[in-house]
N, C-alpha and C positions, 0 to 999 in steps of 0.2 A: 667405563670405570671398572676397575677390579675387584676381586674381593681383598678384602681390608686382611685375612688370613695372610695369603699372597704376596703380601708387598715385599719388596726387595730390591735387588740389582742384577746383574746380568754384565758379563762384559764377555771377550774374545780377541785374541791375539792372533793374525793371519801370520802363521811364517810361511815357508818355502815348502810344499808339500806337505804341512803338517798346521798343527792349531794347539791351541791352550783356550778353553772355557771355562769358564766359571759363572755356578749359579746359588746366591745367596736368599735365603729366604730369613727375616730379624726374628718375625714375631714367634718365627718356629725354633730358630736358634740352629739353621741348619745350613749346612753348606756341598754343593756340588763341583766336583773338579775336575775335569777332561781333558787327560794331555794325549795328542795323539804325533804320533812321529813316524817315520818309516825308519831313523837312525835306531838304533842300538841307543839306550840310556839307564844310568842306573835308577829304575822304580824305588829300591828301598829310600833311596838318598832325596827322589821326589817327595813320597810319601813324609817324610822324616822334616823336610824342610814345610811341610802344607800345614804340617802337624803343629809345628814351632810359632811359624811364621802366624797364623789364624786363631790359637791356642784351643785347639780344638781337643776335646776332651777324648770322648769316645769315638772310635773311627772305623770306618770299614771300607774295603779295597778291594778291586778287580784287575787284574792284568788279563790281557789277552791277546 
C-alpha cells in the first residue's frame, strides 16, 4: 500500500519512436508531463495546450 500523500494516476502513450507520460499526484495538486519525440514540434504550442487543457496555474518547463 502507498502513501496516502502519493496517491494519484499515471498513464502513457506508446507512439512510433516517441512517448507521452503523464504523472498526477491530487493531494499535492501537482502534475508531470513528458513528451518525447525524435520529430520536430512546436513546444510553446504543447506547453500552451497542457496549460489550458489541465488548468494549471503556475508551471514550469524544460526542453532539451
Amino acid at each position: 500500500e502507498g502513501k496516502e500523500e502519493n496517491q494519484g494516476y499515471d498513464g502513457f502513450v506508446a507512439l512510433i519512436d516517441s512517448g507521452i507520460s503523464i504523472y498526477v499526484w491530487e493531494n499535492a495538486k501537482f502534475l508531470s508531463v513528458v513528451v518525447y519525440t525524435c520529430k520536430a514540434f512546436d513546444a510553446d504550442k504543447a506547453k500552451a495546450f497542457t496549460q489550458t487543457f489541465f488548468g494549471v496555474g503556475e508551471m514550469e518547463t524544460m526542453a532539451f
